[in-house]
C-alpha positions as CSV (number, residue, x, y, z in Angstrom):
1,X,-7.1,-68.8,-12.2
2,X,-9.3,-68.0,-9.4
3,X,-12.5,-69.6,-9.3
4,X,-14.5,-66.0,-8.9
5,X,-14.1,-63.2,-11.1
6,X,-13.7,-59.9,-9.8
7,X,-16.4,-57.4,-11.5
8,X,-15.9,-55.4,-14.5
9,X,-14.6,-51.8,-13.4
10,X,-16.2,-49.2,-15.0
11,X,-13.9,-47.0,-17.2
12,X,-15.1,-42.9,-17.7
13,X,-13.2,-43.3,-20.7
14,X,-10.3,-45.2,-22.8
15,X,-7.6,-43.5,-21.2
16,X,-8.8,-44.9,-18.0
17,X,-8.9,-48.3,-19.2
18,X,-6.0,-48.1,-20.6
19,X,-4.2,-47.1,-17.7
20,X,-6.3,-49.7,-14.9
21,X,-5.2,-52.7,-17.7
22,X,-1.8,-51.5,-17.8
23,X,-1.5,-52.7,-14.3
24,X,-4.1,-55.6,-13.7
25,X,-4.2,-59.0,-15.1
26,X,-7.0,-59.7,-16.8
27,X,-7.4,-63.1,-15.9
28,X,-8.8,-61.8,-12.8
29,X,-11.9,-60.5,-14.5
30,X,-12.5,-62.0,-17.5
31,X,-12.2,-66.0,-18.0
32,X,-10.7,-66.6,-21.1
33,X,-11.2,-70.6,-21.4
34,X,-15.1,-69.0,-22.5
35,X,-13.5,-66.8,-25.4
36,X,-14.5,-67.5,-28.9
37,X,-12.5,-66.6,-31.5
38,X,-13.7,-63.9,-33.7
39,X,-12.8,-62.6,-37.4
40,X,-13.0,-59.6,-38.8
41,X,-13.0,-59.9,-42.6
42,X,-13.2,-55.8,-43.3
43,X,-10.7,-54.8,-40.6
44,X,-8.2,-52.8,-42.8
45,X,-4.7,-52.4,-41.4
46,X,-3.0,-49.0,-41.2
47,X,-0.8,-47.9,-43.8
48,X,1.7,-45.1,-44.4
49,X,3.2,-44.1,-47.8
50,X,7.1,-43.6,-48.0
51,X,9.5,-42.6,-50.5
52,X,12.5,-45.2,-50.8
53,X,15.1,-44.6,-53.6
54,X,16.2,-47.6,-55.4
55,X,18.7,-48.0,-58.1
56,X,16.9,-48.4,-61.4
57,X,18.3,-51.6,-62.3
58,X,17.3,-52.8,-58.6
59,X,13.4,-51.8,-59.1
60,X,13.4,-53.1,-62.6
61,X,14.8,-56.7,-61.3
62,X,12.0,-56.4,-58.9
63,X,9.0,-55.3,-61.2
64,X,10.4,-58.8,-63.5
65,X,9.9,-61.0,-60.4
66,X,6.7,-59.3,-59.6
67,X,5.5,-60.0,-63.0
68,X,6.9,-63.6,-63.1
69,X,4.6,-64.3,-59.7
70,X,1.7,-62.2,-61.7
71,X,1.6,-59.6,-58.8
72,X,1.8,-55.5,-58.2
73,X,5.7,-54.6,-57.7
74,X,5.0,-53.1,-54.0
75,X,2.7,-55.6,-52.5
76,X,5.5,-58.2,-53.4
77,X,8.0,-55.9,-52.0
78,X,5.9,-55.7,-48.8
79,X,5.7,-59.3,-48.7
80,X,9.2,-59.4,-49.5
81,X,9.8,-57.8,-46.2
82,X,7.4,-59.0,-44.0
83,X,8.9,-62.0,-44.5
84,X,12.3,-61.3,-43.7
85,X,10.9,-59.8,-39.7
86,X,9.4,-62.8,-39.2
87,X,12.6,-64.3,-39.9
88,X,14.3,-62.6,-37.2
């Protein structure tokens, strides 16, 4: 990294931004051996509903294991899957 930043453009709005950090680095104006980490306990993801169509005897086998791990049927379904991106 160089040893002097460049300064901060200014940015009419996000598009802009969006568009100047699409093609600079950022290591030219910001330097990130200072960052801090930060948390954000309330930060919500997105969600969307969908309609997926099971075979009964495939959602009942799935609300039994849910109920053996004492949990809601979907969230251990979205866990379920979640786990199987990160595995590829």
């Amino acid at each position: 990294m160089s040893s002097t930043l460049k300064p901060m453009p200014h940015f009419n709005n996000e598009e802009e931004e969006r568009a100047f950090w699409e093609s600079h680095d950022s290591t030219d104006y910001v330097d990130w051996s200072k960052a801090e980490r930060v948390t954000m306990p309330n930060l919500k993801p997105s969600t969307t509903s969908i309609s997926l169509r099971l075979p009964q005897s495939l959602l009942e086998e799935i609300k039994v294991a849910a109920n053996r791990r004492d949990v809601p049927y979907q969230s251990l379904i979205k866990t379920w899957l979640a786990e199987k991106i990160s595995a590829e």
